[in-house]
Every structure is written in C-alpha cells, then in structure tokens.
C-alpha positions in Angstrom: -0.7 5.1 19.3 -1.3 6.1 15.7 0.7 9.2 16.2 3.5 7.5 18.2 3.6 5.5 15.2 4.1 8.1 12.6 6.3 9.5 14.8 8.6 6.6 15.4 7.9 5.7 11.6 9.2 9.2 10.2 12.4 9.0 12.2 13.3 5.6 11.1 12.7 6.6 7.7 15.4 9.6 8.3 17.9 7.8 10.1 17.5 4.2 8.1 18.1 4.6 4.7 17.3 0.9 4.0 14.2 0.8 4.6 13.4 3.6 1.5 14.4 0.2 -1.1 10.6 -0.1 -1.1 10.4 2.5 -2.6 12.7 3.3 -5.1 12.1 -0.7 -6.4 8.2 0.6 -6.7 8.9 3.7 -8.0 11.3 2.8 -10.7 9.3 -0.3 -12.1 5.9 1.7 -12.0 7.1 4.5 -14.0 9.0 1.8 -16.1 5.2 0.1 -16.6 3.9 3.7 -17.0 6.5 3.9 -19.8 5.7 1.1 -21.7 1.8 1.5 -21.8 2.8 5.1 -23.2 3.4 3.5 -26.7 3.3 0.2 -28.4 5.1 -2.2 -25.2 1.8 -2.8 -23.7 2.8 -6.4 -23.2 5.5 -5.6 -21.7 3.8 -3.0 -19.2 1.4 -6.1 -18.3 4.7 -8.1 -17.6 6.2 -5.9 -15.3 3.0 -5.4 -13.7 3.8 -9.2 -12.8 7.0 -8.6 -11.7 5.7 -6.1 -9.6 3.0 -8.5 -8.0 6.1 -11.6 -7.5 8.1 -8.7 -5.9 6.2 -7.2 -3.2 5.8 -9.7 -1.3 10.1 -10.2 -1.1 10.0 -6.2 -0.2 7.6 -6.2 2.4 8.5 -9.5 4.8 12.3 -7.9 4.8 10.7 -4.6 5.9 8.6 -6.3 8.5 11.7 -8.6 9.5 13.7 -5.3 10.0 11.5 -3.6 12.0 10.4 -6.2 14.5 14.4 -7.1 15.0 15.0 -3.5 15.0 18.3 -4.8 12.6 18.4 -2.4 10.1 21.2 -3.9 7.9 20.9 -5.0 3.6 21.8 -8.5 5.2 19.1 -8.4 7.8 16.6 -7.2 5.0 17.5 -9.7 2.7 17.5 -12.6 5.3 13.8 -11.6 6.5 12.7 -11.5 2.6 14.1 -14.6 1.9 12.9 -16.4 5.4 9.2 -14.8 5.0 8.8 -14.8 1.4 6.1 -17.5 0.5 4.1 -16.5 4.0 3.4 -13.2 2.8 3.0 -13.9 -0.7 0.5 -17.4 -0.6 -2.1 -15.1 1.6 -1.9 -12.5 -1.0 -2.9 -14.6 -4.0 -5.7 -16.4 -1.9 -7.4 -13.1 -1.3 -7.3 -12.1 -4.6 -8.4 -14.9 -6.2 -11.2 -15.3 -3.4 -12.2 -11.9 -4.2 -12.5 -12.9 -7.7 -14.7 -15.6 -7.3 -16.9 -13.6 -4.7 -17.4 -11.2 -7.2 -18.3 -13.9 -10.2 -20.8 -15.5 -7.9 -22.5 -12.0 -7.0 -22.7 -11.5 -10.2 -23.9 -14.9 -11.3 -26.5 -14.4 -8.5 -27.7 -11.4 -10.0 -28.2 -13.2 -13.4 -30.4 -15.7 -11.9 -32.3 -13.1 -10.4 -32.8 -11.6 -13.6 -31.4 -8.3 -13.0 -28.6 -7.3 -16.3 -25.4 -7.0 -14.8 -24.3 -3.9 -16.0 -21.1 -2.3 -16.2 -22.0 0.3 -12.7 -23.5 -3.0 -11.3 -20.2 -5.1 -11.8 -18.3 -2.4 -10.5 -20.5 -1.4 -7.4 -20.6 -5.3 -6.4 -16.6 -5.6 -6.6 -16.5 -2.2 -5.0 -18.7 -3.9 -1.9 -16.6 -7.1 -2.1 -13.0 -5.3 -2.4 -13.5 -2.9 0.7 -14.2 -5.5 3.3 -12.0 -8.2 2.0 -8.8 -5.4 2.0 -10.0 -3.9 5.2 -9.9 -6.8 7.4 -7.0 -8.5 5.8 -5.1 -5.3 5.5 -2.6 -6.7 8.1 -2.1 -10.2 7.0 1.7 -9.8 6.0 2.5 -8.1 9.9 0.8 -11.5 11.0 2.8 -13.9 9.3 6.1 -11.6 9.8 5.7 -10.6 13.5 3.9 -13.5 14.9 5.3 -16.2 12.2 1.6 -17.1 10.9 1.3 -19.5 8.0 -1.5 -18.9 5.4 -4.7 -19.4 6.7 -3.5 -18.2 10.2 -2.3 -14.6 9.1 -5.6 -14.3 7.7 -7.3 -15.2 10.6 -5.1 -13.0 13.3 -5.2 -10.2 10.6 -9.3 -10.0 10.9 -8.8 -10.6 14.8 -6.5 -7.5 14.7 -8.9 -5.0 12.9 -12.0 -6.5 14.4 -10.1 -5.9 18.2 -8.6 -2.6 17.4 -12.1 -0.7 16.8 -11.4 2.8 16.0 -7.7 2.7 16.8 -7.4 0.4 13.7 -10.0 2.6 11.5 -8.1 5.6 12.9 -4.9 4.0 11.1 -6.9 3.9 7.6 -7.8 7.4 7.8 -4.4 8.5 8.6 -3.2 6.1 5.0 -6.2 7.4 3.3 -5.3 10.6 4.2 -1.9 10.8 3.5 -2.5 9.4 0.1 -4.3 12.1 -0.8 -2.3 14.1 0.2 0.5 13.1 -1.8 -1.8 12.6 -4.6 -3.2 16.1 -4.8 0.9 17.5 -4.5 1.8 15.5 -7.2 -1.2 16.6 -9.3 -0.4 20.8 -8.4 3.3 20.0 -9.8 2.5 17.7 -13.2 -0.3 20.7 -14.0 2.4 23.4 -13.4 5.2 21.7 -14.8 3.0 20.8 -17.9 0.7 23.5 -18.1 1.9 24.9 -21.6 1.1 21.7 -23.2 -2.8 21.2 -21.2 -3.5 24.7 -22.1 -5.5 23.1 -24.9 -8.0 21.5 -22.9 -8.9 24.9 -20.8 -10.6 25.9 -24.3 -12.5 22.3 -24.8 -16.4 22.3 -23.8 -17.5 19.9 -21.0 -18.3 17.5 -24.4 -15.3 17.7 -26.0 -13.3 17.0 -22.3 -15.8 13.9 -21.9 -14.8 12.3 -24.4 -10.7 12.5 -24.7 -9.3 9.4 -25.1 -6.0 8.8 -23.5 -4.2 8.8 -26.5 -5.5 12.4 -26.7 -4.0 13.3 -23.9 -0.8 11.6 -24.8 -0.6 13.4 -27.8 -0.8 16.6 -26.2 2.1 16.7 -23.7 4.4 14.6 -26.5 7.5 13.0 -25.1 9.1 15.2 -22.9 5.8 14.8 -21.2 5.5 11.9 -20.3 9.2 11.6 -18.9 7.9 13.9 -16.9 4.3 12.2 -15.9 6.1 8.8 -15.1 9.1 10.5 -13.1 5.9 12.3 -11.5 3.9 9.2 -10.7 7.1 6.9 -9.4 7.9 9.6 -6.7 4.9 10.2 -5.6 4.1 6.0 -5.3 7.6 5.2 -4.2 7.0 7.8 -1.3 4.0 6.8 -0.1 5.0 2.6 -0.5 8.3 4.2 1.7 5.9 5.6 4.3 3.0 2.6 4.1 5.2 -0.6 5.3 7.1 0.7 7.9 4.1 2.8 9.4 2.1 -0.5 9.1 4.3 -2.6 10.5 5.8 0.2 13.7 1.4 0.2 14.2 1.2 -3.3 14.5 4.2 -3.5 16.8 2.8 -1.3 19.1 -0.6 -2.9 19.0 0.8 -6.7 19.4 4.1 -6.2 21.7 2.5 -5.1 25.4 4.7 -2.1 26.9 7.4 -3.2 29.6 6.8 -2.7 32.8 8.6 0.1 34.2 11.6 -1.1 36.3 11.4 0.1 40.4 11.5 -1.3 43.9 9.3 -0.5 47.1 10.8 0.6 50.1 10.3 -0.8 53.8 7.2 1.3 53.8 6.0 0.5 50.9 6.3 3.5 48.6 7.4 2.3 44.7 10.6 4.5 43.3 10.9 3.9 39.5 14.5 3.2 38.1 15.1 6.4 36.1 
C-alpha cells in the first residue's frame, strides 16, 4: 500500500501541476523568512513565519479536497480550501498549544521534585512530548478532509488511524523520514559545492574554533551572493518535499480509509465466477 501510494502520488505530481502550489507557496515564503533573518528584518522573518502558520492549513484542505474528488482544477482547489479551512486549522492550534502546556507541566513537575530543569532536560522532555503527540495526530487534516471530522473528532479518528494501521502506518513515517533525508543531504552536496570557495575557511579552523562560530560568522563568510544562493537552496529543497508530503499523505490515507471495489463478474449455471475484464 505504501508503495502503491508513492506510485500513484509521483504520477499525479507529473501529470497535475496544481497540486505543486504547495510548494512553490512554501518555498517562496521560507526562503523569503530565510531572507529577512539574514540581516536586520528579524521581525519581519517572525511575521511571515505567521503567515506561514495561517496558510497551511488553506493549502493543505484544498490538496486533500482534490485528491479525494479526484478534481484537479484551481476552482476545485480553492473551493476545498475555503470549505475545509477552519477544520484543519482549529486541530492544529489545539495540538500545539496542548503540547505546550504538556511540556510546562513536565517541567513544573520536575521543579517540585527538585531536579534543575536544565536546558538538555527541557529539550529531552519536549522531545518525549513532541514525538508522540505528532505521531498519532500526524493525520488529523486527512480526517477532517476525507471523512468531514470537526475538531475533536479528526483528532480522535487520526489516533484511531495510526493506532489500527500498525506497521503499515509506521512504514509510511519511514518512507517521509526517509525521503527527507534524502532531500536534505542533496541539498547539503549542492550548497557545499556551489559555495565551497567561500567555506574553504572553515576546512583550516580547529574543532574549537568550529564550536564556537556563531551564525553571523558563517554569514559573513559566504557574503550576499551567498545567501541568495542558501535561501534559493533551502526553498527548493522544502517546497519539494511539502509538494511530495500532502499528496503522498493524503493518496495513503485514501487507500487505507476507502475499501477496494469489488471486482465486477457473474456465475454461470454451474457455478463458475467470470470477472468483467
């Protein structure tokens, strides 16, 4: 099923141009955050980081919409976004703000115990919290699209879906897990040779010296022309991998929701079944 997936997922993505909008609407605002954090705009990085969070949710129920109607028109796209909008983006904000507070009461917990809540110990309790919480919610937004859940139901038939699918549904993660890394590592092999002239400093630094760059160091090494590159860099590699995530996510939970049809036949007067080819 995962595989049938992909399959079905990479040929939609060739023959469907809409459904690449993800995308390029990631792509060009992270490398437009990426931009503004570069120099004195952080403000307005944090903004569009915003923008980013309001938008999604618009993106991904028109996606979802497409797919399931298998209506792959800007009209059909926009209806579905429009229609599913508020479904997908209410479950959103209740998981992250529940995994806020799970992680402030951990820690609070720890306090009362006595134990210091260091830095490593905030970050391996939100680790603990994260994980889980993402995992088993990973397919809230399918729920609400496919099966028109509200809130609290998408979140419940979202833990129901991992919790039934076993290793078909872990099998899925590895496959995103893997594929990020993938595009990950090929987009760091292309910035290091595209910018090698300007890192060729840090080949000479000592293990010391590399600990403790600061990212204005780095900045200041591969200037301007640099980071046009590094945020053209980082928005295709996101954008491709946010083009292959939904539709591969949604295509999977298709296939896992919508039982196959029955294969249309007849029997005979003696009995035998012929199928309809």
């Amino acid at each position: 099923m995962i595989l049938a997936s992909l399959k079905e997922t990479i040929g939609l993505l060739l023959h469907k141009p809409v459904l690449w909008i993800n995308g390029l609407a990631v792509g060009i605002l992270s490398a437009l955050e990426l931009l503004l954090s570069f120099g004195d705009a952080g403000f307005y990085a944090e903004r569009i980081w915003i923008l980013e969070v309001l938008v999604m949710p618009f993106l991904v129920a028109g996606t979802f919409g497409m797919i399931r109607d298998h209506e792959f028109a800007l009209s059909a796209w926009l209806r579905n976004g429009r229609k599913y909008y508020f479904n997908v983006l209410l479950p959103s904000l209740l998981i992250f703000f529940a995994a806020i507070l799970t992680v402030f009461l951990a820690v609070i917990t720890l306090i009362v115990l006595g134990i210091e809540p260091s830095l490593d110990i905030i970050s391996f309790v939100a680790f603990g919290v994260i994980v889980p919480v993402v995992y088993f919610t990973f397919f809230y937004d399918a729920a609400a699209v496919f099966e028109q859940q509200k809130v609290f139901e998408s979140l419940r038939r979202s833990v129901e879906f991992v919790i039934s699918g076993g290793f078909r549904t872990f099998g899925f993660f590895i496959v995103l897990i893997a594929l990020f890394l993938f595009i990950g590592m090929a987009a760091l092999v292309l910035w290091s040779g595209l910018l090698a002239g300007q890192l060729e400093p840090l080949i000479q630094m000592s293990t010391d010296q590399l600990e403790t760059l600061m990212p204005e160091d780095i900045l200041a090494l591969i200037d301007t022309t640099g980071m046009w590159i590094s945020a053209g860099i980082y928005a295709a590699a996101l954008g491709l991998y946010v083009t292959i995530l939904y539709p591969f996510k949604a295509v999977f939970y298709r296939y896992s929701v919508q039982p196959a049809a029955d294969p249309q036949g007849e029997y005979d007067e003696k009995g035998r079944w012929f199928k309809y080819s």
